[in-house]
C-alpha angles and dihedrals in degrees: 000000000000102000117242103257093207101046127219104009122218129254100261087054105057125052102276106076089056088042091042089048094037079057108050087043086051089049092052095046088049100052104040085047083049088048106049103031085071084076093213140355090275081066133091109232119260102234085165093066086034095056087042093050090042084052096054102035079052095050098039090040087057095050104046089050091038088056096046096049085058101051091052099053119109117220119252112265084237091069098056090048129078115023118304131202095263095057092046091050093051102048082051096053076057104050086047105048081052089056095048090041086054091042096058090040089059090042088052092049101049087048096059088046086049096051092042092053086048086051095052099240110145116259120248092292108018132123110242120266105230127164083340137126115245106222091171084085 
């Protein structure tokens, strides 16, 4: 097992302190629920509608901290060093984007050659073809 590096950690850290607050929010939810669904002192109390309510209080209370605590934590240091996928992946979509640019440069050129030998124009280098036969077809 990887040893703790800070050691014993305090009470607002761990899970206690969200489970111990999403309880005491849920308690309160469930009795005054229990409290004011009798509907008067004459009443039984309603424990049905106070163990609901402390469900729920308990429940909503635990996800509201849970979500917070999440959205202030910092990342580790470890995660923002070495490379990363994101900057690999991106100096690939480069390289690759390079590739596909030279690609259709090289498409582009070998269709104009091709077009300019269908016409009949001379090649770089060539000796125009006038009022010649072209025996290279």
């Amino acid at each position: 097992m990887a040893e703790d590096d800070k050691g014993r950690r305090s009470l607002l850290e761990t899970v206690k302190a969200p489970l111990i607050f999403s309880f005491a929010m849920g308690f309160v939810a469930g009795f005054v629920t229990l409290i004011t669904s009798s509907g008067g002192t004459e009443n039984p109390a309603r424990l049905d509608l106070g163990l609901i309510a402390f469900g729920i209080g308990f429940i909503a209370t635990l996800l509201v901290i849970s979500m917070l605590h999440l959205a202030s934590r910092d990342n580790p240091e470890h995660l923002s060093e070495g490379s990363g996928v994101n900057r690999n992946s991106e100096e690939l979509y480069r390289q690759q984007v390079a590739t596909r640019r030279e690609k259709a440069r090289r498409k582009k050129a070998d269709e104009a050659a091709q077009a300019r030998r269908d016409a009949g124009e001379p090649e770089d280098g060539d000796e125009p073809t006038y009022g010649r036969r072209d025996d290279r077809r």
